[in-house]
Residue, then its C-alpha position, 0 to 999 in steps of 0.5 A: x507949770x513945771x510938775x514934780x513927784x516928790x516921794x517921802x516929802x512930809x519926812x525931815x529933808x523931803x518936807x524941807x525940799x517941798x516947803x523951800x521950792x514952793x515958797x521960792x519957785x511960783x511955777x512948780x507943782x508938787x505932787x507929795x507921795x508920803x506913807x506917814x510912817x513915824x516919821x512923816x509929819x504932815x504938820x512940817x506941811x501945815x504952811x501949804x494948806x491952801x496951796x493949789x500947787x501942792x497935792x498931797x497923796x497918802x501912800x506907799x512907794x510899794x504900791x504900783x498901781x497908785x504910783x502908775x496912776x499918779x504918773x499917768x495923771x500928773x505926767x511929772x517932769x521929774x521924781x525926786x525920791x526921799x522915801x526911805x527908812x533912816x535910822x541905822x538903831x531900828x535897822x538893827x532891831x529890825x531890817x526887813x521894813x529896810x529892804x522893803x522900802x528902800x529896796x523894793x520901793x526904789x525898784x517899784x518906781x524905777x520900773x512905774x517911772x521907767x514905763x512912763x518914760x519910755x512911753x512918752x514923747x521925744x522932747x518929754x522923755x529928754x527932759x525928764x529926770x529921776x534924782x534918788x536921795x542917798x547917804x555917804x553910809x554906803x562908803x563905809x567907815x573912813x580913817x582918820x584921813x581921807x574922803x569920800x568920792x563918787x569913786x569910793x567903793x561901797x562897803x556898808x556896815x549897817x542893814x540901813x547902808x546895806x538898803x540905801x547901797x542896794x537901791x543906790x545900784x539899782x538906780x545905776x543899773x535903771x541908767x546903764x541897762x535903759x539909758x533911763x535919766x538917774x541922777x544920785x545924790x549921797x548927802x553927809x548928816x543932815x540937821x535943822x528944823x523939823x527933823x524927827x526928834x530920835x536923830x542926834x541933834x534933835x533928841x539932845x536938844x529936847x533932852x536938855x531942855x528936859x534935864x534929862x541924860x544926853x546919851x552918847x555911843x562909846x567914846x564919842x569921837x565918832x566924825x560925821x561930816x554935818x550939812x544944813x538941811x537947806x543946803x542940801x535942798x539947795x543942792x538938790x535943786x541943782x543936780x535936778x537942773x544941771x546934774x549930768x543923767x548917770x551921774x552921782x554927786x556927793x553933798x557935804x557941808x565941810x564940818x566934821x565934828x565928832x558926836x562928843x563935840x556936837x553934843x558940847x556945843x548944844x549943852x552950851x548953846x542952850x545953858x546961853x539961852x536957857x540958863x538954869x542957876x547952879x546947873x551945866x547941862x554938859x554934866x548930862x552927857x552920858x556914855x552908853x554902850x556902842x552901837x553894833x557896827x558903828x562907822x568911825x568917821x565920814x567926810x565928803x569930798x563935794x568937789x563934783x559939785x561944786x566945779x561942776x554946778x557951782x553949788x557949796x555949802x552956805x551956811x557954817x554949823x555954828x550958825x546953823x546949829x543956833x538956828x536949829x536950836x532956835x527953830x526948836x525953842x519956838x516950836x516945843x509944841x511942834x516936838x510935843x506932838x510928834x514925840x506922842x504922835x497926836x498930829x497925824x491923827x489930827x492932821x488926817x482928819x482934815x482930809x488931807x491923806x487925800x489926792x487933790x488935798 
């Protein structure tokens, strides 16, 4: 059985990863490294209860001894690194909790992983790989033409890119210097189930189901380029099996809209399937002041990926917005009780912060 250290895996995209390999692969093992801040959810894990397969442990990518420890004990074939602060508005209150966890975090498993590696056997340390989980935020802003490559230089506007373009150089430093097995992926926005309820997507939905002011920066033609979470899973999965060790691959979705046009869709979307007499939840859109350094657009160019491995994107926005919608229809309670933080006491009682759980 192949074993894998996944770090920040109850989080949006990692607990997507962890759900989707072990419902599709009966030969993985994972080991769950997650600090359950705010935005780690051990309910989105709930399905794996049970599960052998799946080892949760409660803690943080900080903290050495745990992290060499598991090393020691699991001898994992690969680590796949999600553990990060996300969310550019409480980079800006706030970015020193960044800097910890995304750069000194990145650096304290990179150095574990690293001793691991370099102690083990030829055909262990060959087939090793350590896959770190980064943004196109660290390209910057685009123009109203153009893409990202791997190529692009990085110039990053927020003390959240800042963090992610810090670790991102610290994984290229770890493969150049050591020749140590890295792999990097910068992803387009993500979307779908599970995701934290202060991301785009999720909080208009929720808003509008409520009735309540849908806020948007500016003018709202701000372009992200949007990706189905289980298309980056997907993707991920790949580079871990055929990526090239020091290469960086780029994800994308192919599906630029602006914030304005995302937040429309939604309001139409849910007045279908949740109509209300009299009432158009367009008419909640609210503009708000612009958030301080916001990138006016990115776009991915994922062609390394696709020539190279193979893997595109699978699933078009339209349908992957209703099934995010849906997803979230029949899972209030789920929002409910991240929204007022009820499931991590809950969940904790059951033992489940602990190793072996």
């Amino acid at each position: 059985m192949k074993t894998l250290l996944v770090t920040g895996g109850a989080g949006f995209i990692g607990g997507n990863f962890v759900l989707r390999l072990l419902g599709n692969e009966p030969d993985i093992r994972i080991i769950n490294l997650d600090a359950l801040t705010y935005a780690g959810n051990l309910d989105t894990l709930s399905s794996l209860d049970g599960d052998e397969r799946h080892v949760f442990v409660h803690g943080d990518i900080c903290d050495r001894e745990l992290v060499d420890g598991l090393l020691d004990r699991y001898q994992p074939q690969a680590i796949v690194n999600f553990a990060a602060e996300s969310h550019v508005d409480r980079s800006i209150e706030g970015p020193a909790v960044f800097v910890r966890t995304n750069v000194q975090g990145t650096l304290n498993l990179l150095e574990c992983a690293h001793r691991s590696w370099s102690r083990s056997s030829d055909e262990a340390s060959a087939g090793f790989r350590f896959l770190h989980v980064s943004t196109d935020e660290v390209y910057g802003s685009l123009g109203a033409e153009g893409l990202f490559k791997e190529s692009t230089a990085y110039a990053p506007n927020s003390p959240y890119a800042a963090s992610k373009a810090a670790a991102d150089h610290l994984v290229r430093a770890f493969h150049h210097t050591y020749g140590f097995p890295t792999l990097t992926t910068n992803c387009s926005n993500n979307y779908g189930p599970f995701q934290f309820p202060e991301k785009l997507i999720p909080l208009v939905i929720q808003n509008a189901l409520e009735w309540k002011p849908l806020p948007v920066y500016g003018d709202g033609q701000q372009v992200r380029d949007w990706l189905f979470v289980t298309d980056h899973v997907d993707a991920i999965r790949r580079v871990l099996e055929a990526g090239t060790p020091g290469r960086v691959y780029n994800v994308g979705g192919d599906s630029e809209r602006t914030n304005l046009q995302v937040v429309h869709a939604i309001c139409d979307q849910l007045d279908a399937k949740r109509p209300a007499a009299g009432k158009d939840r367009r008419s909640l859109v609210t503009h708000v002041q612009d958030r301080p350094g916001h990138d006016r657009r990115y776009a991915i160019d994922c062609s390394r990926l696709k020539n190279e491995l193979g893997w595109k994107p699978s699933v078009d926005f339209e349908t992957g917005l209703d099934q995010t919608i849906d997803w979230y229809l029949d899972n209030q309670q789920w929002s409910d009780r991240v929204r007022d933080g009820s499931y991590q006491g809950q969940r904790l009682g059951l033992g489940l912060e602990a190793e072996g759980a």
